[in-house]
N, C-alpha and C positions, 0 to 999 in steps of 0.2 A: 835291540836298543833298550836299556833298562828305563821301567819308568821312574825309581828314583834311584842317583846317582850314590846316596844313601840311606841305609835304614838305621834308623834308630832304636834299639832296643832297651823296656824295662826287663830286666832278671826274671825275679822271684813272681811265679804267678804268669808270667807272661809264656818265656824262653822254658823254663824248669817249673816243675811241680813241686817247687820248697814248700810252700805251707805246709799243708797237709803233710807233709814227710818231717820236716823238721824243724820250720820254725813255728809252728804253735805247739806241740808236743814240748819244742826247748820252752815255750814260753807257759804253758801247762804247768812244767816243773819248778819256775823262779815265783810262779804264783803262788802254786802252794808252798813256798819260803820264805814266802816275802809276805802276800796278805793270803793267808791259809782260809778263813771265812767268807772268802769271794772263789766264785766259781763263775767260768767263762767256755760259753761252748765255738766251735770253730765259727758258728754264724755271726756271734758276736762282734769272737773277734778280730775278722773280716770286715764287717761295720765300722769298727772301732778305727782300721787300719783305711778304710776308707775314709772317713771321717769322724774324727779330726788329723787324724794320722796315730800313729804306732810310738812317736817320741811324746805330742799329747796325751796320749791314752796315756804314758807310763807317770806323766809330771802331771798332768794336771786331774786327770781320774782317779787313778789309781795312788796320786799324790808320792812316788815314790823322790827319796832324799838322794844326795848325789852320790854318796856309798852305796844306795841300793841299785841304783841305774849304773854303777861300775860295777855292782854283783852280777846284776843279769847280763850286763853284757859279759862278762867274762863267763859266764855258763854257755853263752850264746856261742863266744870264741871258739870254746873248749868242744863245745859238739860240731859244728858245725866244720872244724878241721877236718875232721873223719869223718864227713859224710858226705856222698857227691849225689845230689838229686837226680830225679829221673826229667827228660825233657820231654817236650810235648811233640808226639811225631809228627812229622815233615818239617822240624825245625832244622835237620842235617840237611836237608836236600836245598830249604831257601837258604839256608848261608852259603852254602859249597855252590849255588849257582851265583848269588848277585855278587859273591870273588871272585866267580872263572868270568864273570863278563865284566869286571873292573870297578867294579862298585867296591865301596864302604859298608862295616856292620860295626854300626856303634854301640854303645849300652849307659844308659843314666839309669841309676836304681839308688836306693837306700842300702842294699848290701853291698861290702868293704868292696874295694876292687879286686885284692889282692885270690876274694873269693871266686868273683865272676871270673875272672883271668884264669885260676886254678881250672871252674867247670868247666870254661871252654876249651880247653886245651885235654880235658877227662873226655868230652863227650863230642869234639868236633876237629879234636885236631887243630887246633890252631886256636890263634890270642883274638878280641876284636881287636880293630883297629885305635881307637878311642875308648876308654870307660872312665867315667867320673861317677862315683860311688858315695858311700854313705858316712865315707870318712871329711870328707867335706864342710865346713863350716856350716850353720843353717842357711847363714846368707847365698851361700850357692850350690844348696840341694836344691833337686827340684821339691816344688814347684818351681823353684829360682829358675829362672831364663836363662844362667847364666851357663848352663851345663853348655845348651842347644848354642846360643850364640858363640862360644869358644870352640864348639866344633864347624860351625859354618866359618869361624875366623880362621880354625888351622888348613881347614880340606878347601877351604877359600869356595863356597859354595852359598847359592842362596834357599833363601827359606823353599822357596818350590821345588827344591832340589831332594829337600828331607822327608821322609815320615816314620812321625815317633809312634810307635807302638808299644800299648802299655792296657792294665787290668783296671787301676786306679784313676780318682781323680789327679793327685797330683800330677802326676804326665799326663793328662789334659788340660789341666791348668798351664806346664810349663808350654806346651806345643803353643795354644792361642795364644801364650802372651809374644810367642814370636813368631807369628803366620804361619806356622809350620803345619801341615796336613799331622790329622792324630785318625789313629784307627782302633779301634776297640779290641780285644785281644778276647772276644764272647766264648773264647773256649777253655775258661779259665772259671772266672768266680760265677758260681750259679745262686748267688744270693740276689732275690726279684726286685731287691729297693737298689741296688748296684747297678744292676745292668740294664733297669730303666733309667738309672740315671747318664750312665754312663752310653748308653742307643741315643738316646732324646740329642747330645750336647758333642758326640763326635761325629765326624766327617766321616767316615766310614765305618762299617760296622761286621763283624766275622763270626758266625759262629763255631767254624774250623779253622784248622793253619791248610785245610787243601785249598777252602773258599781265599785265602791270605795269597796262595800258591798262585791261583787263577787268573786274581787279582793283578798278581806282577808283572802276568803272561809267563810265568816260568810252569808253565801246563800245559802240555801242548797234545 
């Protein structure tokens, strides 16, 4: 019997080891293009991406103009097509089991969908079920509710039925604002102001995907 009917997944940092592969290295590169006198190391920003987020960091920090945040992103496009991240292992094994036992593997991230759809299908064979992505209006990124609630309205499922897993606040922010179980993905950002914040305020907490595995019971 599964114990949730579905999982919810964040992308980047969570499922895939993007940062460190290529979106800070892309975002290393629009720095120094854009404000070349500022220098930002991955801890930063990590921070920065935790809070306030990554679309603050660019508009209200870093103060970029609406031609500049359509420069980065289209650098962002441009690498990021050719590149398929590495995932964090025993992520093949939890999706390939909570499908053969009838479950759901959804995904809310800030990256496009069209990108998440591409890696899963690179790295597992197959599409998730769900993905609402970063193409999204602000009003229904997460932290917006409104990701989790559209998937509980299509899969006609309730909040005990979910849990969102994710690195950041804002997927813990979206999880409580809809009772939804959140579980810490600790084997991901190993920044100590992050992952005490991020231990202290979720419901469960992992610092492996086998601890994640055990968890489901898909460990036997």
């Amino acid at each position: 019997m599964l114990k949730y009917k579905c999982l919810v997944f964040d992308h980047d940092d969570t499922v895939v080891n993007s940062t460190p592969e290529i979106h800070f290295p892309v975002f290393e590169k629009t720095l120094s293009l854009l404000r070349p006198n500022i220098k930002m190391s991955l801890e930063e920003y990590t921070m920065y991406s935790f809070e306030p987020g990554f679309y603050n960091l660019c508009t209200e920090i870093l103060k970029f103009t609406e031609k500049e945040l359509e420069f980065q992103l289209a650098i962002w496009q441009e690498t990021v097509k050719n590149l398929i991240p590495s995932y964090f292992e025993g992520f093949d094994k939890i999706i390939e089991q909570q499908k053969n036992a009838g479950g759901s593997v959804c995904v809310v991230s800030h990256s496009f969908s069209e990108v998440i759809k591409r890696d899963y299908k690179a790295l597992f064979g197959m599409e998730p079920d769900i993905v609402f992505g970063g193409e999204l209006g602000e009003d229904k990124r997460k932290p917006s509710p409104y990701p989790l609630l559209e998937i509980m309205r299509i899969l006609d499922l309730r909040p005990c039925d979910l849990i969102m897993v994710d690195d950041l606040k804002p997927g813990l922010d979206m999880a409580k604002a809809c009772g939804v179980d959140f579980a810490y993905a600790g084997w991901s950002s190993k920044v100590p102001q992050i992952a005490e914040y991020m231990r202290k305020n979720s419901d469960f907490n992992f610092d492996t995907t086998y601890e994640f595995q055990k968890f489901l019971d898909f460990c036997r």
